[in-house]
N, C-alpha and C positions, 0 to 999 in steps of 0.2 A: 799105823796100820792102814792098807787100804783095801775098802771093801768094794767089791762091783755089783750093782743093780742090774738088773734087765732094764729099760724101758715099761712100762703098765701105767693104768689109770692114776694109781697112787701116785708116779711121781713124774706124770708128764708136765707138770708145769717148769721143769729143769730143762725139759727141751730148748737148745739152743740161748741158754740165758746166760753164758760164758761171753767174756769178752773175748773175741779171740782178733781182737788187734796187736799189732807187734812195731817196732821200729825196725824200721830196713837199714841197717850198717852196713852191710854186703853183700853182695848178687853173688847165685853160682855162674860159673863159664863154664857150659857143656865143651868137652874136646872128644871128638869122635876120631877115633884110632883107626890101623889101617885094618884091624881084624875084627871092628865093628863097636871092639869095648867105649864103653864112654865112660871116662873119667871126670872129675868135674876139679875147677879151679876157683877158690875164693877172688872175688874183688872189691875194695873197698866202695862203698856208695856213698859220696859227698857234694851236698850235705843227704844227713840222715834223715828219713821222715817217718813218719806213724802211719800203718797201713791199716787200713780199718774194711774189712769183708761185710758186703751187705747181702744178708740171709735171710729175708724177709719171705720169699716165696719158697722156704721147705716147707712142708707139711708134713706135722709131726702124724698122721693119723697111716699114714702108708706106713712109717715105724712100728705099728701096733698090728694094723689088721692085716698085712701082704704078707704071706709065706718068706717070697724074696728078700724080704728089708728086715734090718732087726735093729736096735740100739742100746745102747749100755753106758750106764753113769760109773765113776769113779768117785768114791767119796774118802776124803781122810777127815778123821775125828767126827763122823756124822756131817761134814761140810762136804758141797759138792766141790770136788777138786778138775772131773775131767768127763769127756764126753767122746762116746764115737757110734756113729752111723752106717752101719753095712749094708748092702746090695747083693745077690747073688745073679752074677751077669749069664748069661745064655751060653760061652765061651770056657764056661767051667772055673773060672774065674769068680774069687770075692771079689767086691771094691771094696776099700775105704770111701766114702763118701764124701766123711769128715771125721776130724780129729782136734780138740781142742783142749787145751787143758788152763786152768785158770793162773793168772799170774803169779798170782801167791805160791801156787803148788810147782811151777812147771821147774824140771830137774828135780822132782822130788820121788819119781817113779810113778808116779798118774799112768803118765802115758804111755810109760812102757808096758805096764799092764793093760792097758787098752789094748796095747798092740796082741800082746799075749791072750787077751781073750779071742780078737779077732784069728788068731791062728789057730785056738781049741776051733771056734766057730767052723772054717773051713776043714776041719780035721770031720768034722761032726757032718760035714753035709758032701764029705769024701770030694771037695773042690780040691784041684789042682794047686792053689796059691791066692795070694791079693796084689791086688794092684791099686794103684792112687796116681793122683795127680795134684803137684802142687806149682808153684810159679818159682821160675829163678831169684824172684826177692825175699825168697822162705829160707834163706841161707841156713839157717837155725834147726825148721825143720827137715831140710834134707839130708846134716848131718847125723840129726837123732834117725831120719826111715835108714840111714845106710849103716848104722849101729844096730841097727833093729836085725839087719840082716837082707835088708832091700838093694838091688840094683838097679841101678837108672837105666832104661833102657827105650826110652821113647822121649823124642822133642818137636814140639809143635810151636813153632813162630807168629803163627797168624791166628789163633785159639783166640788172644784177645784184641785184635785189629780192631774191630767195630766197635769198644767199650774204651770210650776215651779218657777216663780214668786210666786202665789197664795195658792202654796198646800196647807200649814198648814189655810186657811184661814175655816172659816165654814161658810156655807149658812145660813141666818137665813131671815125664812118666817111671813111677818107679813100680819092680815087681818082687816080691816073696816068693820064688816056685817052690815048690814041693819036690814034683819031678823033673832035674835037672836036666831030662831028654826036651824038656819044652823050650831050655835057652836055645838063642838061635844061633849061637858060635859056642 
């Protein structure tokens, strides 16, 4: 069974203490159509490496005290199993922020009830949809956001140029609408 916390005093020390590294075995290839859809294509990446996200400058105190920010733990059998961090953008628009869920648990439904809360969340503050952004070496997770019911709909090449770990890495934008007047095709 999995139960979901808010975020609070009690149990902020779970704030971001998931491993949320991964091995990269395959990149998406965004393919942008002639009617704007963007499709995506697997490719294998060899060799495969461990990708490890440094998250040292979140501050978990804007997840408690800001109207805008919220977060929520995922726990199974009293263990924390998963985490997500939400924003409520200007744009009417949730973000994901982040979404992590721990290795042990991940494909066990953690995260899709994360996901699930974040869409009560935006149902509740009468937001249009969520949006996220992950990297094309998230192969993994951008099959579970397009399971979720997310479509890819934005790509940024140069997001990580300056982070020389990250360069060759590409942004890719995915959205939840609500109201399908807001796609753009």
């Amino acid at each position: 069974m999995i139960t979901i916390k808010k975020m609070d005093k009690s149990n902020v020390t779970y704030f971001n203490s998931i491993d949320n590294s991964f091995v990269v075995l395959q990149k998406v290839v965004p393919i942008i159509e002639e009617n704007w859809e963007i499709r995506i294509q697997l490719e294998k990446v060899d060799p495969p490496y461990k990708k490890i996200y440094n998250d040292d400058d979140i501050d978990p105190t804007k997840y408690q005290n800001d109207s805008n920010h919220t977060a929520y733990f995922a726990f199974i059998k009293e263990k924390l199993a998963g985490q997500i961090l939400l924003q409520q953008y200007w744009n009417k628009l949730g973000s994901i922020e982040d979404i992590r869920v721990t290795q042990e648990y991940r494909r066990n439904g953690a995260g899709r009830r994360l996901i699930s809360v974040a869409k009560v969340w935006i149902l509740s503050r009468d937001l249009n949809g969520l949006r996220l952004e992950t990297q094309d070496i998230n192969a993994g997770a951008c099959l579970f956001y397009q399971s979720c019911g997310f479509i890819l709909k934005g790509i940024d090449i140069n997001l990580y140029c300056a982070i020389p770990d990250c360069k060759n890495e590409i942004a890719l934008y995915w959205y939840f609408l609500r109201d399908k007047s807001c796609n753009f095709i």
